[in-house]
C-alpha positions, 0 to 999 in steps of 0.5 A, spaced: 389 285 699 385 278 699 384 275 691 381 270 687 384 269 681 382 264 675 389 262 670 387 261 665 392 258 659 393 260 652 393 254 649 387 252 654 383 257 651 384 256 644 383 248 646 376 249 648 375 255 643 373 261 648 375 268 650 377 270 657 369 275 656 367 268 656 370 266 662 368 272 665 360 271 663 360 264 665 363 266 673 357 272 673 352 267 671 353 262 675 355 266 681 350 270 684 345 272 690 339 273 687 331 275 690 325 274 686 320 276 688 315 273 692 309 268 693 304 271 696 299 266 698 293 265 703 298 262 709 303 268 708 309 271 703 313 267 701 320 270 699 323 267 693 331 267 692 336 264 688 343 262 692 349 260 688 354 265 690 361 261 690 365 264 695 372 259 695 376 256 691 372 249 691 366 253 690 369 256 683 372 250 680 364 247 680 362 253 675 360 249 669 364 253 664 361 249 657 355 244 656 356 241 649 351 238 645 351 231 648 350 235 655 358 234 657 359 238 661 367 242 663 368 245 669 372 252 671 376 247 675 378 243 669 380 249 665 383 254 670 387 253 675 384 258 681 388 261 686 385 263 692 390 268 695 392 275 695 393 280 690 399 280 683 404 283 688 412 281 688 413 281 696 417 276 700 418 276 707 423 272 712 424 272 720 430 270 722 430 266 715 424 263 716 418 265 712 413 268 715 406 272 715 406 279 719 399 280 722 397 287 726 393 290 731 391 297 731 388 301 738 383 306 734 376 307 738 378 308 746 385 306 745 388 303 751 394 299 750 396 296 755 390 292 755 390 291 748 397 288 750 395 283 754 389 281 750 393 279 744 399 275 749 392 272 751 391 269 745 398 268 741 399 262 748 392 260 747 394 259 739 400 256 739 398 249 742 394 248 735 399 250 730 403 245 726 409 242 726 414 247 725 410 253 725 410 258 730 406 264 733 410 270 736 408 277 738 414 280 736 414 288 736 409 290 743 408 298 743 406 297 751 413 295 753 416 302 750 409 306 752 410 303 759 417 304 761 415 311 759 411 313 762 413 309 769 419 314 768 414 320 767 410 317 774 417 316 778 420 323 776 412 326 778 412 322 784 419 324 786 418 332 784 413 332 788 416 328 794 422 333 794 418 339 794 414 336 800 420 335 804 423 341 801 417 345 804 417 341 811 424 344 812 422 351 811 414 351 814 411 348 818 409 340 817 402 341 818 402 347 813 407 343 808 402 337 809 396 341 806 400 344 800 402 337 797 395 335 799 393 341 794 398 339 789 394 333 789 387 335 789 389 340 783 391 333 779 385 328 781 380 335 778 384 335 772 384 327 771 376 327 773 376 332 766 381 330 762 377 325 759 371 331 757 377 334 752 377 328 748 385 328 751 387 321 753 393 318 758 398 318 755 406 322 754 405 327 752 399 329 757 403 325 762 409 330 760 404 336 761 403 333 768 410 334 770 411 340 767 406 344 770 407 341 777 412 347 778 407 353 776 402 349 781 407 348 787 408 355 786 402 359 786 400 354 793 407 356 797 405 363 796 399 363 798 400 357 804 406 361 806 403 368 806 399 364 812 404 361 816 408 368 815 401 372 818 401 366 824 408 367 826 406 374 827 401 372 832 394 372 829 390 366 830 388 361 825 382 365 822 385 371 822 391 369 819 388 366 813 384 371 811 390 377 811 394 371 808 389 371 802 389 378 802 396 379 801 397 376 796 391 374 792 392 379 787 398 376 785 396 369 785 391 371 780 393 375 776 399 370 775 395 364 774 391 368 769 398 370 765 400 362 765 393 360 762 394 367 756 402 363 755 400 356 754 393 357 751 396 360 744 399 351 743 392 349 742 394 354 735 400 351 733 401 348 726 403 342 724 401 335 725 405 334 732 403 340 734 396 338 734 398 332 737 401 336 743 395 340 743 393 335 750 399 339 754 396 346 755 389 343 755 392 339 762 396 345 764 389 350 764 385 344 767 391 343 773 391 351 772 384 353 775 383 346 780 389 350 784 386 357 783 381 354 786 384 350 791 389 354 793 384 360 794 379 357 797 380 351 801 388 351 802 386 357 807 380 354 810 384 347 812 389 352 814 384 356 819 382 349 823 390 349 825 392 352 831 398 355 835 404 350 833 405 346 839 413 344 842 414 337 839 413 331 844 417 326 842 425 326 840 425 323 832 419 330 832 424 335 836 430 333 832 426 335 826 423 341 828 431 343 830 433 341 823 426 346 820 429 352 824 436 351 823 434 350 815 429 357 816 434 361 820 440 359 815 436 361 809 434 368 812 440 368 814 443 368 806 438 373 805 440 378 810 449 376 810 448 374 802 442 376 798 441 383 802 449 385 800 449 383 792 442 386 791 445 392 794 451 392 790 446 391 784 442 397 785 447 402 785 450 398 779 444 398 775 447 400 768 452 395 769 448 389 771 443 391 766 449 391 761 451 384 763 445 381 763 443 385 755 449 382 753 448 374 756 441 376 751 444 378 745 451 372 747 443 366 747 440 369 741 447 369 737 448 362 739 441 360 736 441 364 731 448 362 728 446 355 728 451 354 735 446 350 737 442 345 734 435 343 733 430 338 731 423 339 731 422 332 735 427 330 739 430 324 736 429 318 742 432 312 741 427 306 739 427 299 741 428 297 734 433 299 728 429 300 721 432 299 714 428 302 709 430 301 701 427 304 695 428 301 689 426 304 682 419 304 680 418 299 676 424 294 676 425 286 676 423 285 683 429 281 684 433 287 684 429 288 691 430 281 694 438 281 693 438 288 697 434 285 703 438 279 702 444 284 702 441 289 709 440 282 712 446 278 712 449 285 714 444 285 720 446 278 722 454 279 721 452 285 727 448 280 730 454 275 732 459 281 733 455 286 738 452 280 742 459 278 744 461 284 747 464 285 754 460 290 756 454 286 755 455 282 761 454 276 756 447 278 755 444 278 748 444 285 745 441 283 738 434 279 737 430 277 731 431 280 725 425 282 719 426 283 712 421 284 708 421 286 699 414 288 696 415 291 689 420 296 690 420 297 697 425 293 701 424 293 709 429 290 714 428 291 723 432 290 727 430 288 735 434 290 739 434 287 748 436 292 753 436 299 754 444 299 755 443 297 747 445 304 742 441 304 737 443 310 733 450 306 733 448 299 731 444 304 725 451 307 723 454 300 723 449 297 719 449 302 714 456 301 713 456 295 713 451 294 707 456 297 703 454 300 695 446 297 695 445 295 688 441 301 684 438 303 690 434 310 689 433 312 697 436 309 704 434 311 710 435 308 717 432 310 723 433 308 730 428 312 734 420 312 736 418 316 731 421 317 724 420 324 722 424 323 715 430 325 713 431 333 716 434 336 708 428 336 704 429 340 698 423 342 693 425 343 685 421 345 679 421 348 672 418 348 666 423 344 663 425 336 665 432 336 662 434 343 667 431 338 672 434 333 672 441 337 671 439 341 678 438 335 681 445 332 679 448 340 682 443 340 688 446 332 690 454 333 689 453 341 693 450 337 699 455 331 698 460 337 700 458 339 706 461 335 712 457 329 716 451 330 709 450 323 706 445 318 703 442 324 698 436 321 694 431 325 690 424 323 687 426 322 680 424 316 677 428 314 670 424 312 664 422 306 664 421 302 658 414 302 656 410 298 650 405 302 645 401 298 642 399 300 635 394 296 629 397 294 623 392 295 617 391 287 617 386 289 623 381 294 619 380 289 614 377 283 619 373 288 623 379 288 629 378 296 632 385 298 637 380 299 644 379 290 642 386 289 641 387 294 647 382 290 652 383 283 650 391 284 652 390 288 659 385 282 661 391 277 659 396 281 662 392 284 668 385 281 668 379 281 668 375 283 674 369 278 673 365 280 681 366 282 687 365 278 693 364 280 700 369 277 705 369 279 712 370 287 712 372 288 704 371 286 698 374 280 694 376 281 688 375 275 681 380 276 677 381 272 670 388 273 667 393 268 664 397 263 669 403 268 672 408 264 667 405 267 661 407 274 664 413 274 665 415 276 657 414 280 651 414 273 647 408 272 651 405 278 648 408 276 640 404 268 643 398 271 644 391 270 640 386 275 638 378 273 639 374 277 633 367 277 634 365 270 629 371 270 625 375 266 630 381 267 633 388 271 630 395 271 631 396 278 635 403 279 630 398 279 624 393 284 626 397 289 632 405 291 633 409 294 638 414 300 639 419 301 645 419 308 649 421 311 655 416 313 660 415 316 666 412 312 673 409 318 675 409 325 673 409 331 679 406 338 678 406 344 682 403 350 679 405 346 672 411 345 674 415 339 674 417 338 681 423 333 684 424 333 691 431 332 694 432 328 701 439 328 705 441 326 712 445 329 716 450 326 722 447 328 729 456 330 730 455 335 723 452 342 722 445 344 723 441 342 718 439 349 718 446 351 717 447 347 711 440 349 707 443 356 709 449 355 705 446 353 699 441 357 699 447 363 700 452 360 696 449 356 691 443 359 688 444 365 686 448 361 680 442 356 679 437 362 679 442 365 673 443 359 669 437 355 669 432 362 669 425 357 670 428 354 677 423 355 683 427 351 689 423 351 696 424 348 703 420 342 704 419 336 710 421 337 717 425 343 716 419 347 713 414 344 719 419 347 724 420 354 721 413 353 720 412 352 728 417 357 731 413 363 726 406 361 729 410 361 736 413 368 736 406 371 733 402 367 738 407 368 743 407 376 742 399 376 743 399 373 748 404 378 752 400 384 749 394 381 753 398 380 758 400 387 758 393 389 758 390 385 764 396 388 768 396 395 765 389 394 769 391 391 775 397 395 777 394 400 774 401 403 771 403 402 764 411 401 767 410 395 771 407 390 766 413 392 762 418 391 767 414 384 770 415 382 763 422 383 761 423 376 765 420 372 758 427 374 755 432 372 760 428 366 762 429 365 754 436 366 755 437 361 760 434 356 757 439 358 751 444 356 755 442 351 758 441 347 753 448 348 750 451 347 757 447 339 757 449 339 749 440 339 748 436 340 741 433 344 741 425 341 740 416 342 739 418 340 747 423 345 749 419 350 746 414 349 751 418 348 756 420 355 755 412 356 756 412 354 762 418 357 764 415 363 762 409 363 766 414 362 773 419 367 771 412 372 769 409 369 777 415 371 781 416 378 777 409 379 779 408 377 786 416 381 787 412 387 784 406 387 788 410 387 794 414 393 793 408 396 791 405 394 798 410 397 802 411 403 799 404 404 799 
């Protein structure tokens, strides 16, 4: 934040006889924006105001600060030096070993990007002619590069999903009737993009994802109902006729499948936890995309398919070779159905203990591998970033140099790496490592790491960076992070007891239990050591000379900290005017033993003579949790290791117990990523289970049997299953992503149940 601050020295104080109340008067007085009133005359008002508000350095240092007897006047600027700058923060910044200065534009109202991309490279070339010799304007890190490489991908697999399903629908219906379908698919997301912007839900990926993800529901629903149609004209009924029994056919379960998909995606807009709001586009996309097909698929696919007539020989080679290509894959699949399908259907039948058996143990076989951690999972996958993120904690509290060496530190390693991973082979020559940041502010050390090409391996450049960093010097956290969104260490562990010295002795136990399991390193806690403090205190020379411990109090914090003397405004925020002693005279406690005490008409005196100091240990900040003191420890856990999860299991199992006995205040919790995704996958079982009671109850009606919707159901579990196995087979986590995948793999496996169910019913019937 912005800063005006007025040093002024001890020795110019005592110089000119002044305090800094006096100071802080004279800049009150002399800079304001005053109304006073008006002058009202025969010829109008006239408004009176009074404009002497200093904005600038230049405008403060004309401050008249003493008018003598002889009228000689001394200036502010003759007496302070004025800085017109930033707050008293420690901060240092290097890019690429060059001082520099960050500047961020952040995307709020209407966001857009890639626009705003543009907008900004715009003007960073419309920059660069005017700036100095040896400065430089750079637009460093760009979010519409990732964002739109990602989303290409997602309208290339979009594109290329709906492609293959044209073709595939052309090998097996008719091409008119293939034709309609797809067009269908895409009048059902041209309605979904006409309202999406109604939802307040904007184009992005996760919407993008939502898109990809139920093309397959919507492409179902349309084969059923256009292949009904085809079936009925093959049968020899006109056009009309045909469409009409088709849609009869199958109406029930067409509607009743899109309805049970819309039951088991609407629960998401529920889910707690900040991604799961954030993912609340996803079923909104899908129940929009949902009801444009029902409509599409219902309405006007069979009216489009009403207009079409006999299929009629093909005139041309290139149409006959085709259409001997469609009957060819039509009889070879009838064929599979009739040679194949028809005789393992059979055997299954007669064995259905037995297939029923094997499919209940595959299921429990799934559920054990989850369960018993087999199987891991991160509640947001981690996806690789284009930057590598070395973020340091220091200690609160501590010089500040401290922090500079540990940058230094991180960004000498960065640049070892630099010259080493940019002389790869398998780069072809090509630079993997571009420009390095590090940043120190306070006790925060920050260091990024770009990295050029998508070839380039984050997460190991992550491994090699911190290995190469070695011991940092009293760090209390380090945390490296090579995806697009750092979601925080996956351990974190909650501690609290009434007692601190138990506290801090847990804490010592929980690090080394954790350090003990394989794969667990940079184990960090909250606890911040004492740091020494000064408790100022009178001596008895002060009651005598009038000197109260609020005077001495308030006159060493405006030396030390500063005076607020006004507030300007500047652009969107307020300035803060402070008077303080110059940075050199705060830099020790000699200072403090230096400094002069002013008393009300009796001059000035030694701060020795009138106040003492003690040294004591304190506390930079002090955390409660039901009037416990709290701590929270944090760990890392290699992607090669165990689960999280597993590892907070052992502890809990094989720890605790021990710790409850010996330290019988101990309360211990589960917090962080951890804790959200438990928090998540209970909403997802109770919503998930509501959800197949209503849709229990809409087919209960509409089968008019309490045993059917209970068989259509059973899909959900095995379709569960092959997900499970599925994800273990491509060595997946298991994510917020793939919980909704399995959604949506829920609402087709219930579709095609369905749909099986009504048929049989139908020809029994």
């Amino acid at each position: 934040r912005y800063e005006v601050s007025v040093n002024v020295a001890e020795v110019d104080l005592r110089r000119h006889k002044l305090s800094f109340d006096d100071v802080v008067r004279a800049i009150q007085s002399a800079s304001l924006n005053l109304p006073a009133g008006a002058i009202k005359g025969d010829d109008g008002d006239i408004r009176v105001q009074t404009r002497g508000q200093a904005y600038y350095r230049e405008d403060f240092e004309k401050i008249v600060l003493i008018t003598a007897r002889d009228g000689t006047q001394i200036y502010l600027g003759e007496v302070a030096t004025i800085k017109d700058g930033f707050e008293d923060i420690d901060t240092i910044s290097r890019f690429d070993g060059m001082p520099e200065h960050g500047l961020y534009a952040y995307v709020t109202t209407n966001p857009d990007v890639v626009q705003s991309s543009r907008v900004i490279t715009d003007w960073v070339d419309a920059q660069t002619p005017d700036l100095p010799e040896g400065a430089s304007l750079s637009f460093w890190r760009d979010a519409a590069v990732p964002f739109k490489d990602r989303v290409e991908t997602l309208l290339k697999n979009g594109l290329g999903g709906l492609a293959l399903v044209f073709l595939v629908l052309v090998l097996f219906l008719r091409p008119v009737v293939a034709v309609w379908v797809s067009v269908g698919i895409a009048v059902a997301f041209l309605g979904t993009f006409f309202l999406l912007p109604y939802t307040g839900v904007g184009l992005n990926m996760i919407s993008l994802f939502a898109f990809l993800l139920v093309l397959g529901i919507v492409v179902d629903d349309a084969i059923i109902v256009g292949e009904s149609i085809h079936t009925a004209q093959c049968r020899g009924l006109d056009s009309g006729d045909a469409s009409l029994w088709g849609v009869r056919e199958v109406v029930k379960p067409v509607l009743f499948a899109v309805i049970s998909t819309m039951v088991f995606f609407a629960p998401m807009m529920f889910m707690p936890g900040e991604w799961a709001h954030a993912a609340k586009g996803i079923p909104i996309v899908v129940l929009l995309a949902l009801t444009f097909s029902l409509a599409e698929c219902l309405l006007i696919l069979p009216a489009h398919l009403s207009k079409i007539g006999p299929e009629k020989p093909p005139k041309t080679p290139l149409l006959k070779r085709l259409t001997l290509w469609r009957h060819a894959c039509a009889d070879w699949l009838m064929s599979v159905a009739k040679n194949r399908y028809r005789p393992l259907l059979r055997w299954a039948l007669q064995h259905h203990f037995l297939v029923a058996g094997f499919f209940l143990v595959m299921l429990s076989l799934s559920l054990a591998f989850y369960g018993g951690g087999w199987l891991r999972s991160a509640f947001f996958p981690r996806i690789n970033s284009d930057f590598v993120e070395a973020r340091i904690t220091m200690p609160e509290g501590g010089a500040f140099l401290q922090s500079e060496q540990v940058m230094q530190q991180v960004v000498e390693s960065a640049e070892t790496l630099k010259s080493e991973w940019n002389q790869r082979s398998e780069y072809d020559g090509a630079a993997a490592i571009g420009s390095i940041l590090g940043r120190a502010r306070d006790n925060e050390v920050e260091v990024f790491v770009q990295t050029l090409g998508q070839g380039v391996d984050t997460e190991a450049f992550a491994k090699a960076l911190r290995g190469a960093s070695g011991a940092l010097n009293e760090a209390k956290e380090v945390r490296m992070d090579y995806t697009i969104r750092d979601p925080g260490k996956p351990i974190r562990l909650v501690l609290a007891s009434r007692n601190i010295e138990d506290l801090e002795a847990l804490a010592a136990d929980v690090r080394a239990a954790l350090l003990s399991y394989p794969g667990v390193f940079d184990v960090s806690d909250s606890f911040d050591s004492p740091r020494d403090e000064l408790v100022l205190e009178l001596k008895p020379a002060a009651e005598t000379l009038g000197i109260g411990l609020a005077d001495v109090a308030r006159q060493v914090r405006q030396a030390f900290y500063g005076a607020e003397a006004q507030r300007i405004p500047r652009g969107r925020e307020d300035v803060k005017v402070m008077v303080r002693y110059p940075e050199e005279e705060r830099l020790a406690i000699a200072n403090l033993n230096d400094m002069y005490i002013r008393v009300a008409g009796r001059g000035e005196v030694p701060f020795e003579s009138v106040a003492t100091y003690r040294v004591e240990a304190g506390y930079q900040k002090l955390e409660r949790l039901d009037r416990l003191r709290t701590l929270e420890i944090d760990a890392d856990v290699e992607t090669t290791g165990p689960p999280p999860r597993a590892i907070v299991d052992a502890i809990f199992r094989d720890y605790l117990p021990t710790w409850l006995q010996q330290y019988p205040d101990l309360y211990v919790n589960l917090d962080g990523e951890l804790q959200e995704e438990i928090e998540f996958r209970d909403a997802t079982v109770r919503l998930m289970a509501l959800a197949m009671m209503i849709i229990y109850a809409l087919m209960a009606v509409a089968f008019r049997s309490y045993w059917q919707p209970m068989l259509i159901l059973t899909a959900v579990p095995f379709g569960l299953m092959g997900a499970i196995f599925g994800h273990m087979i491509l060595g997946w986590q298991v994510s917020l992503f793939s919980i909704m995948g399995v959604t949506a793999c829920a609402g087709v496996v219930v579709n095609d149940n369905l749909v099986l169910i009504d048929r049989i019913n139908r020809l029994r019937g």
